[in-house]
N, C-alpha and C positions, 0 to 999 in steps of 0.2 A: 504494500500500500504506500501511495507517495505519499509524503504529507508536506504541510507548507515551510517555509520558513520559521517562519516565529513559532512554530510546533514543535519543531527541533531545537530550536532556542528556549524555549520551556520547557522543554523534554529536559533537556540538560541541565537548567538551571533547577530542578527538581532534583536528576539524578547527583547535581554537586553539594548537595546539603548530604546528602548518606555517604558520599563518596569522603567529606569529609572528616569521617568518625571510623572509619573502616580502618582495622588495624596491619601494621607494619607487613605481619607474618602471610595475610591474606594480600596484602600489595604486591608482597615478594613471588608468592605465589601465583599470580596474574601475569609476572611479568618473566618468570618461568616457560610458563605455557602459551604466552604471547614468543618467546624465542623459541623453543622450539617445536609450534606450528611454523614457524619461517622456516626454519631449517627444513622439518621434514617436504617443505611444497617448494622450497627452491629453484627447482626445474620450471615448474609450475608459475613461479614468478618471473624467472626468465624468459620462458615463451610469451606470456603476458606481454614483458619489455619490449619482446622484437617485434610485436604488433605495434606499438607504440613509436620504435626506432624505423619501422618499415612507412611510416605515415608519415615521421617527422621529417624525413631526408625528403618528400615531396616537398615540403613546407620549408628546408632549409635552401631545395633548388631556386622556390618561389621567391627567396628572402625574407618569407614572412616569420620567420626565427635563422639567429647568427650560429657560427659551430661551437661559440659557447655555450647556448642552450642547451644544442644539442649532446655536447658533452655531458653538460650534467644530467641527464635525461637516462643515460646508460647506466646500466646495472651491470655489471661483472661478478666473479667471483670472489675480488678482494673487497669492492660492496657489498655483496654479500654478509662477508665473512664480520667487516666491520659493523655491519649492521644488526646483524645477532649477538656480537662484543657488548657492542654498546646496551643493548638491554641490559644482557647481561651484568655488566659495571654500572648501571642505574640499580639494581636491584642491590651490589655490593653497599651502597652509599645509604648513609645514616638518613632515616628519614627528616622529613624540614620539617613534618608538621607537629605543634603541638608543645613545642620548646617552647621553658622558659628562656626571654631574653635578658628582664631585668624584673628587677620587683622592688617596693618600694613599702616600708612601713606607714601608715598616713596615721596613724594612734595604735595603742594598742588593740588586738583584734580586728586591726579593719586595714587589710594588706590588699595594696593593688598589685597586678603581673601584667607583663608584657609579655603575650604567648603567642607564637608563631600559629598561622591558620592561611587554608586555600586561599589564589583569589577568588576563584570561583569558576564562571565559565569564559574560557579563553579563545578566542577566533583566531585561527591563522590562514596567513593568505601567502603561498610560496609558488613560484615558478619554475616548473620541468625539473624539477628536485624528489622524485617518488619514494628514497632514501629517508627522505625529512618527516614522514607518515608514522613507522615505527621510532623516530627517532621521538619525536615531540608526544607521541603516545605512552611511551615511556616515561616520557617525566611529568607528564599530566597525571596520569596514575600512581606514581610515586608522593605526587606531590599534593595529592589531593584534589585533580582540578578535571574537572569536562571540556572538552572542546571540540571545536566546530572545525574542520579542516577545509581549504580549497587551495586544489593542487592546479597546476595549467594542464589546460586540456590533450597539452602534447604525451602527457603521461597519465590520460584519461585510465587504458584497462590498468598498468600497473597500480594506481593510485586504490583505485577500484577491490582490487584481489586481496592487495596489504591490507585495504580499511576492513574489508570483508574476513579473512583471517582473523586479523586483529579481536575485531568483535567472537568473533568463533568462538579463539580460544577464552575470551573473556568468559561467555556465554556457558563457560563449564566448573567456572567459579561460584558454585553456589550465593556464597556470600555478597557477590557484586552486582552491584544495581546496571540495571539497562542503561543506554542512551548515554553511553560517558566519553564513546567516541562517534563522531557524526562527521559524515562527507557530504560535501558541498559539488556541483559542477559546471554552471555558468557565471557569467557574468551579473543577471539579472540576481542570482542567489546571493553574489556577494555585495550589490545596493541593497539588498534586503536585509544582510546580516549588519551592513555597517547600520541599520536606520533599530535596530536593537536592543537601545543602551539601557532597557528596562531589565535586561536579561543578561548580556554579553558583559564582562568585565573590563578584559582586556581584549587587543587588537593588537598582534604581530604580524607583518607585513613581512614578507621575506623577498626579494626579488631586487629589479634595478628603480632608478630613480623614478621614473614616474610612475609604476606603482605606489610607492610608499607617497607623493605626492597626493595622489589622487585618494587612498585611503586617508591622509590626513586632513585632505580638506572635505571629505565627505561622511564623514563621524561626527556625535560625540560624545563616543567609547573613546578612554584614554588608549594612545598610540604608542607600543614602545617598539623600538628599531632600528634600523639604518637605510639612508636610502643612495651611498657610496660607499664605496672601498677604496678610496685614493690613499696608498699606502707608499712611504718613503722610504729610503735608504740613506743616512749619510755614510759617507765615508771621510773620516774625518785625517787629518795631518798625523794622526799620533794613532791608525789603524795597523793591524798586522794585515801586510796588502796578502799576505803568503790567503790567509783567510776568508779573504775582502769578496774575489774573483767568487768564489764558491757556495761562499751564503747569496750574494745578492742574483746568480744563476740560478737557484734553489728555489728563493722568495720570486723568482718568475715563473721558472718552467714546469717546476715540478706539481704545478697543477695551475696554469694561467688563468685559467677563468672561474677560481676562487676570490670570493670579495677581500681576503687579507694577504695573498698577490702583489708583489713590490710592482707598483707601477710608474715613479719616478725615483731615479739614483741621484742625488746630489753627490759632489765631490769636491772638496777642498783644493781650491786655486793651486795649491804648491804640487798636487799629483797629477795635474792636467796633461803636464807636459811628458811626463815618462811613463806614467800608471794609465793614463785613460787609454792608450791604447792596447792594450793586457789585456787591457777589461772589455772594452770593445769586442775584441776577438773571442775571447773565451763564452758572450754574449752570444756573439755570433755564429760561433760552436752548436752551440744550443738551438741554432734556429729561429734567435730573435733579432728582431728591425729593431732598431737602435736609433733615434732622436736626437739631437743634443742643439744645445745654446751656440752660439755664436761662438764664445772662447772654445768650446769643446770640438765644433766643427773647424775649427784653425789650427789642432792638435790631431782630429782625425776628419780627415775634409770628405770622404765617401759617404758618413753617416747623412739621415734627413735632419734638414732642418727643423729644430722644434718653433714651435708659437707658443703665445702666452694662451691660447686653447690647451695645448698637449698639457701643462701644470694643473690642470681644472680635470681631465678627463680620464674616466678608470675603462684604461681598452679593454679586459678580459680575455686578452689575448698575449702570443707571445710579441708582444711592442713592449718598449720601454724606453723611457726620456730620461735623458742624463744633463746635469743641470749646474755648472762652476759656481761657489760660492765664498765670498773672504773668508768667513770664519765660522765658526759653530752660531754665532747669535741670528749669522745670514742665514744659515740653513733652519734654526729653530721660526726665524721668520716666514721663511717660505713655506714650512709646513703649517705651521698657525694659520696660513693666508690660504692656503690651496688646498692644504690635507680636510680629507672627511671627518677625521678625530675615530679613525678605525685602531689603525696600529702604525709605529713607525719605529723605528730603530735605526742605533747611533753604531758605526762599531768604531771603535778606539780601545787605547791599550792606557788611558791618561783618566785615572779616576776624577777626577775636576770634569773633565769636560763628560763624561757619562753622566754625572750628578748632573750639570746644569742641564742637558738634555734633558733628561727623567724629569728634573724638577720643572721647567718652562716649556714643555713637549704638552700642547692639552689636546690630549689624547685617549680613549679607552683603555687602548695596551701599549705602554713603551720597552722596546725592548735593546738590550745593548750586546752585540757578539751574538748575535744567531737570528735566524730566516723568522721573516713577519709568517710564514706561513704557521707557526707555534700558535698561534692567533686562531685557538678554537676548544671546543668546549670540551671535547674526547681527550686533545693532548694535556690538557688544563686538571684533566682528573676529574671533572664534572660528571663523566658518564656518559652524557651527549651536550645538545644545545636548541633552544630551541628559538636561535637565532642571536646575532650579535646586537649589542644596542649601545648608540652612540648618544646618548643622550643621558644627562646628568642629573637623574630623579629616578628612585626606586632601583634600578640595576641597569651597569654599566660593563661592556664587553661580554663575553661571551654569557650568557644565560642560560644558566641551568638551574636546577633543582633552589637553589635559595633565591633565584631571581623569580620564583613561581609561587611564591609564597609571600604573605603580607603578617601584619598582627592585628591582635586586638588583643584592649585592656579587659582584665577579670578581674573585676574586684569582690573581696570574703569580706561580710561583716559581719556586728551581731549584736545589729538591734540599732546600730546610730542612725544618727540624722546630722541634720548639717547645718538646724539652728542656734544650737548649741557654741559651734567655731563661729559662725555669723554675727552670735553676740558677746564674744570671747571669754565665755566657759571655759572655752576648753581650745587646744591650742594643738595643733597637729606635729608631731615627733617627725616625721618625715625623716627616714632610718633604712638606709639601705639594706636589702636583704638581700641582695643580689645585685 
């Protein structure tokens, strides 16, 4: 039976009040049997994929999706394998709900707590990522929370089979309430979800800039998210270059059309002349088109000419812009001005200038001697993610399991009132207890 939108959105926001009290051991136990039904249907899901991969390579001829789409759109074996991990390590991890955080004497016998608790119901909205299904199901469930999912339609059946699995194996938990995961498929579903906010808590947006755009300006369900991945590199005067060439090949190639992807290198003016061309090559090793500034292209004259577009723009592909700059404050400026505030990183061997990086870098993740690709929620120990967010309220960088979770105060008393403090009887202890 179909049913409407906001049925689903009630369905859920019913099932996240039980969802919320359900213990640890029965969570663990869900998300057991959520891996492995994946595992055993594997094949199952792969075929799914190639109906998916067989449709989208029409659509990638058309132009009407780029080959980073459709990159991420692929399922493999080592997808696979990371994807049953990852419950997996969701299931390892302390659960978030139900902690105390702080507690507070207010008199005797009348003690308030700060206890961790669901948001509730959480809408996500991601592009040709069918990975992202079990991943964010995982720590919905873990975490106490329902959600509404809409994948792009380029991974229609995969999306399809996971959500369907998913539920299955739920469905065999006695203990667990219906309707805690729910799939979405057009576009019309997802005006409808954002129009919600009686029901819907949060709203993760996964995808490129004008998504998260257009989710933000058509809510209002608070938005948490990113809607760029312009991720930097310095290489700074006091780097070990033996190093330098390797990380910042890494932070491209080794998965380009990742939103935490180095897609501009800065480099300090004094290496331009002997190092950039090292770096170039070993760049171009790899397979990538290479950019650079004016000083950079009078050191290596073959490369493209960069614009002040290329600083602003996150390719998702093997491109990358290389950028001369005086000194560490030039390069903390250009990232300040141009960077998304995803992740960036300094490498230097000069603790002074790492520190002032870290410290004046406003960024999600700053990272010093190793690839912006660490920039994610599985490497992090999280378990998975259920997306990065660059935004400076509630949770910041990769989001997992404590980014899904909020509080509320409980207070014990026995018997007061509050006329009493009001006409200063009685005068509040305020005693930490935690």
């Amino acid at each position: 039976m179909v049913i409407s939108v906001e049925t689903m959105a009630q369905n859920a926001k019913l099932a996240s009040y039980t969802l919320s009290s359900i213990k640890t051991a029965v969570k663990n136990r869900a998300l057991l049997n959520i891996a492995k039904k994946i595992e055993e249907n594997k094949q199952l899901i792969l075929k799914e994929n190639e109906k998916d991969l067989e449709q989208a390579k029409q659509l990638l001829e058309n132009g009407e999706i780029n080959q980073s789409t459709y990159n991420r759109l692929k399922l493999d074996e080592n997808k696979m394998r990371d994807m049953v991990n990852g419950i997996k390590d969701v299931k390892k991890l302390e659960d978030p709900v139900n902690k105390k955080l702080w507690a507070m004497g207010l008199d005797t016998g009348l003690d308030l707590y700060r206890v961790s608790c669901p948001i509730g119901v959480i809408g996500v909205i991601f592009e040709a990522r069918p990975d992202v299904i079990p991943q964010i199901s995982a720590l919905a469930i873990k975490s106490g929370n329902a959600v509404i999912l809409k994948g792009g339609k380029e991974a229609y059946n995969t999306n399809l089979i996971l959500a369907n699995l998913i539920k299955e194996a739920l469905s065999e938990i006695p203990e667990f309430p219906e309707n805690v995961i729910n799939l979405l498929f057009t576009r019309d579903d997802v005006a409808q979800m954002l129009a919600l906010d009686k029901y819907i808590d949060l709203i993760i947006p996964r995808g490129g800039k004008s998504l998260v755009n257009y989710v933000k300006d058509n809510t209002k369900i608070p938005v948490m998210g990113h809607s760029d991945g312009i991720c930097h590199i310095y290489i700074d005067e006091f780097a070990d270059l033996k190093n330098a060439a390797e990380i910042c090949v890494d932070a491209k190639v080794q998965y380009p059309s990742a939103c935490n992807a180095v897609e501009t290198i800065l480099i300090h003016e004094s290496l331009v002349e002997n190092y950039l061309p090292q770096l170039v090559e070993e760049l171009e090793k790899a397979g990538v088109t290479v950019k650079g500034c004016e000083k950079c292209k009078e050191s290596v004259p073959h490369i493209v000419q960069a614009t002040k577009e290329d600083w602003a723009t996150e390719y998702g592909d093997k491109i990358v812009s290389i950028k001369s700059v005086k000194d560490i404050f030039d390069a903390i400026a250009h990232i300040n001005v141009y960077g998304s505030g995803h992740t960036d990183c300094i490498l230097s061997e000069n603790k002074q200038c790492v520190e002032t990086f870290m410290n004046l870098v406003d960024s999600a993740g700053v990272f010093a001697n190793a690839s912006t690709r660490f920039a994610d929620g599985y490497r992090y120990g999280l378990g998975a993610e259920v997306g990065i967010s660059t935004s400076k309220t509630h949770a910041r960088g990769p989001v997992g399991l404590e980014g899904l979770v909020i509080y509320k105060y409980k207070l014990f008393g026995s018997g007061q009132t509050v006329a009493p403090y009001a006409d200063g009887k009685k005068t509040f202890i305020h005693q930490r207890i935690i």
